[in-house]
C-alpha positions in Angstrom: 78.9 -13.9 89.6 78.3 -14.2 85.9 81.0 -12.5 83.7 80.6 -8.7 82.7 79.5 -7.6 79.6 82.2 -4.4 78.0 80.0 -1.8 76.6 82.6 1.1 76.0 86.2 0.5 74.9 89.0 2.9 74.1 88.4 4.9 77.2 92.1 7.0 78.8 90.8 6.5 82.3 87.3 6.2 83.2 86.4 7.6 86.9 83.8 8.7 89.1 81.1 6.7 87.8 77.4 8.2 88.6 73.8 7.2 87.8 71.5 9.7 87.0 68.4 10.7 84.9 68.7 7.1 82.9 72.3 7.9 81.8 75.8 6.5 83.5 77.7 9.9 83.4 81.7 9.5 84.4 84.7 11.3 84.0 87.6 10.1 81.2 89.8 11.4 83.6 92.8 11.4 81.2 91.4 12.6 78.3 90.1 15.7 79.8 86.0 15.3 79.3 83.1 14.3 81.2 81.1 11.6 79.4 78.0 10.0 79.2 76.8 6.5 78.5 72.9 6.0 77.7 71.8 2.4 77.9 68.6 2.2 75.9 70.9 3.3 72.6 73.9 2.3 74.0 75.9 5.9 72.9 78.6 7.1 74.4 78.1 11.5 74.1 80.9 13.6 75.5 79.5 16.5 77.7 82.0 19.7 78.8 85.6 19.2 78.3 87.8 19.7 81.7 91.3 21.0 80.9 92.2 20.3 84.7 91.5 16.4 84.4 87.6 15.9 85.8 87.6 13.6 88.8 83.9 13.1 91.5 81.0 14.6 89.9 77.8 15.4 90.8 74.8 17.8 91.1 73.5 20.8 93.0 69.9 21.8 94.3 69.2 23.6 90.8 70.3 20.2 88.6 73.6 21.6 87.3 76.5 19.3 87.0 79.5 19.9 89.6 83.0 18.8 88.3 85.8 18.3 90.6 88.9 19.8 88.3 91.4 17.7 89.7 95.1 19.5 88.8 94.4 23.0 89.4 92.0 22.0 92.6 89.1 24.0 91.9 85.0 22.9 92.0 83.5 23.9 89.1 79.9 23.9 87.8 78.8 23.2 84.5 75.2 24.9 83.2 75.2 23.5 79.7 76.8 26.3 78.4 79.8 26.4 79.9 82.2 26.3 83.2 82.1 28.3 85.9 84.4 27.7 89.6 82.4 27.0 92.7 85.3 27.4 94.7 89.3 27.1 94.1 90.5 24.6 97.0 94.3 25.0 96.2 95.0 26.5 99.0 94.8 23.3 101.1 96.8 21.2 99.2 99.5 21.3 96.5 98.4 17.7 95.2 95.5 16.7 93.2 92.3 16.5 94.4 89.6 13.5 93.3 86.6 11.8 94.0 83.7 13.5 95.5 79.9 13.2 96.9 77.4 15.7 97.4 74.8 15.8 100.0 71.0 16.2 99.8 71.9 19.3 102.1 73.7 20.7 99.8 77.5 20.0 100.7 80.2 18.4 98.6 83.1 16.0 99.9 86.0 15.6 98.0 88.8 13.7 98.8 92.4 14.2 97.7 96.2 12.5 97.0 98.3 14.0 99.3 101.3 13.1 97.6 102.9 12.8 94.0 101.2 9.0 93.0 102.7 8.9 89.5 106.2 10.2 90.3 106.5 7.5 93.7 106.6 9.4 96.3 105.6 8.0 99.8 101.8 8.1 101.4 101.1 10.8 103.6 98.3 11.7 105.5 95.8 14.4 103.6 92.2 16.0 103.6 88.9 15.6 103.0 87.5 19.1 101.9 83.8 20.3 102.3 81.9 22.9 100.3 79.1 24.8 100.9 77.6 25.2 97.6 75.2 28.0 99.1 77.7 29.9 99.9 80.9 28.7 98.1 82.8 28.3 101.6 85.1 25.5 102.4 87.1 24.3 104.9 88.8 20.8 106.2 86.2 18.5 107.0 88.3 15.5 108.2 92.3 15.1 108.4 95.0 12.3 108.9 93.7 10.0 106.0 95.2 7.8 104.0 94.5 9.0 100.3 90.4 9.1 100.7 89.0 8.2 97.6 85.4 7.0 96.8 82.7 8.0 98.9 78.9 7.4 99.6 76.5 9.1 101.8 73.5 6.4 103.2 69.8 7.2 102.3 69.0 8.7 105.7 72.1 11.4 104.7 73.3 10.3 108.9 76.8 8.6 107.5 79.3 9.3 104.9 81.8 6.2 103.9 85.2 6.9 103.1 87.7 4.9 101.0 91.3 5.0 102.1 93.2 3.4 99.3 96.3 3.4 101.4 94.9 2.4 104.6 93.0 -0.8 103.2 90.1 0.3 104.7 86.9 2.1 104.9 85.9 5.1 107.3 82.6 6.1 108.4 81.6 9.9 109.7 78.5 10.7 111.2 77.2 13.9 109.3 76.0 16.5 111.5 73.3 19.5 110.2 76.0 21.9 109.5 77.6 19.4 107.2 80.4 18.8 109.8 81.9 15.3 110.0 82.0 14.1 113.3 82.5 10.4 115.4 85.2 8.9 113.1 85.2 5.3 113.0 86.8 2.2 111.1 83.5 0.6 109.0 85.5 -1.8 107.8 88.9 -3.3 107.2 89.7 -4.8 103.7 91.9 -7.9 104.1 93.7 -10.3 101.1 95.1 -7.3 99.9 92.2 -5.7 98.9 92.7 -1.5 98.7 89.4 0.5 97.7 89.6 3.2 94.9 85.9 3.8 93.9 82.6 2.5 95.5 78.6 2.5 96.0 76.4 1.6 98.1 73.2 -0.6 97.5 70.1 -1.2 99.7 71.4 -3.5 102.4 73.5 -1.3 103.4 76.8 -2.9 101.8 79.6 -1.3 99.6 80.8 -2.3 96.1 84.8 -1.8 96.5 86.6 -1.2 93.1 90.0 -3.0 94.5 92.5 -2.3 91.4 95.3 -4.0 93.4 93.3 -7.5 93.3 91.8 -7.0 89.8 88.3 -7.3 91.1 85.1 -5.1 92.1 84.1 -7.1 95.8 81.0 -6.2 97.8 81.5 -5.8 101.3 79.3 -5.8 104.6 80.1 -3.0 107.5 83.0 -5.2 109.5 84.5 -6.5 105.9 82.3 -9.3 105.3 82.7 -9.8 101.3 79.9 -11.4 100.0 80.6 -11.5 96.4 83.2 -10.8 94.0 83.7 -9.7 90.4 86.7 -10.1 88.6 88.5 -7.8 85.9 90.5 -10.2 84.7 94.0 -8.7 84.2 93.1 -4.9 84.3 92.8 -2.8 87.1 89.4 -2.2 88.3 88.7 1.6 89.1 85.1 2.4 90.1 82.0 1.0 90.5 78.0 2.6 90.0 74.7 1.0 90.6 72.7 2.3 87.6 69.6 1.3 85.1 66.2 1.9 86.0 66.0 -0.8 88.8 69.3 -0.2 89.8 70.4 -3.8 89.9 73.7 -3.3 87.2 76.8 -3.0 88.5 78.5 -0.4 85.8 82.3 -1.3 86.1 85.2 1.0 85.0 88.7 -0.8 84.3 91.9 0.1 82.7 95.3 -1.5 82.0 97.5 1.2 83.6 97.4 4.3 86.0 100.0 6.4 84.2 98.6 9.4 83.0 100.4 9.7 79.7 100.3 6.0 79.0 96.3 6.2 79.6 95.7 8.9 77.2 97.6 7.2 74.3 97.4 3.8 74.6 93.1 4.0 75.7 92.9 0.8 77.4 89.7 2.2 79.7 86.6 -0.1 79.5 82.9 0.3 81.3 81.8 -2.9 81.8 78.7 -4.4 83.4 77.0 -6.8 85.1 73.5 -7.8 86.4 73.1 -8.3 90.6 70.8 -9.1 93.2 70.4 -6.0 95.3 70.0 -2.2 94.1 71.7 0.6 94.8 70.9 3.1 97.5 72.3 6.5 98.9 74.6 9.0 97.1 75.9 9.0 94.8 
């Protein structure tokens, strides 16, 4: 693969990377605020600031942008104007929740830590949450899994694809009408050391893994086939979007370090870039 081009420096800690109407939206995790990167002028705007640290984001039925606030656990929605919760999921866990996906049917996944990352503490098994944004109900959707991370949800909406960034792996679900997740299975196991933090799907029906233990962004066939690789060089590499008009650049977020506090002063988050082969596919 050729190198990747930076485009944004002096990120905290980009996350959640999405493509949507011709901009690469993302969460600066760390620096409290939703962003947005628009290619054909290459600007950087911010769009709401998230006191609660944004994580997943994406979009309900009616086009307004959903916001998972990670430290107080809630869903919120953003109109333009201003925030509003969708549901408070705090209730389920005492730990910060993170990445999410939202269904064509109108459900969003979100994943969360289960433990205290930055002060050490041991794995442990947590949740994946899902809410009804009809309805604003939510409940477990899947259990025993090892910090679930990045998700994607194929094109015919029948699977959603789990990262488990302490289990080396990724999990499939088949999604049922009700939104329930159902027939748990291992898609594929991530060898070398390899440990998925964000990903996306593209049209063969293969996952771009963000590995930030390997420094590298690999894409990987259901069994763990990896086909290609993309190095970050000595940062960590966070998560990965399909984006531009033919879908066919890999957007890249990367930073130096994980701590929180660190992140937000020293701003050593990057989006980065490069051209592939195949486009993306699915959600988000």
């Amino acid at each position: 693969m050729p190198e990747s081009e930076v485009v944004v420096e002096g990120l905290a800690f980009g996350e959640g990377p999405r493509w949507h109407e011709g901009r690469l939206w993302f969460s600066d995790m760390h620096a409290h605020a939703v962003k947005a990167y628009t290619p054909s002028g290459r600007t950087l705007d911010t769009v709401v600031d998230v006191p609660g640290s944004p994580s997943g984001l994406g979009w309900d039925g009616d086009g307004r942008l959903l916001i998972v606030s990670m430290d107080d656990r809630r869903l919120l929605r953003f109109d333009g104007r201003g925030l509003s919760e969708v549901a408070d999921l705090s209730s389920y866990t005492g730990q910060p929740i993170n990445d999410m996906v939202v269904s064509t049917r109108g459900t969003a996944y979100i994943g969360s830590f289960g433990f205290d990352l930055h002060a050490g503490e041991a794995p442990r098994p947590t949740v994946v949450l899902a809410v009804d944004l009809a309805s604003g109900g939510h409940r477990v959707a899947a259990d025993d899994l090892r910090f679930p991370n990045g998700m994607v949800i194929t094109p015919d909406g029948s699977t959603l694809i789990v990262a488990e960034s302490f289990g080396a792996c990724l999990t499939a679900f088949t999604i049922e009408p009700d939104g329930a997740l159902t027939d748990r299975r291992e898609w594929a196991a991530l060898l070398d050391g390899v440990a998925p933090d964000g990903i996306c799907l593209d049209a063969e029906n293969c996952v771009w893994v963000s590995s930030p233990a390997t420094h590298e962004f690999v894409r990987v066939r259901e069994g763990g086939e990896i086909t290609a690789r993309v190095s970050s060089g000595v940062v960590l590499a966070i998560a990965c979007m399909l984006g531009d008009d033919d879908r066919r650049t890999l957007y890249m977020l990367t930073s130096k370090g994980l701590d929180p506090q660190k992140a937000a002063t020293l701003r050593t988050g990057r989006l980065e870039r490069v051209r592939v082969d195949v486009p993306g596919a699915g959600l988000p």
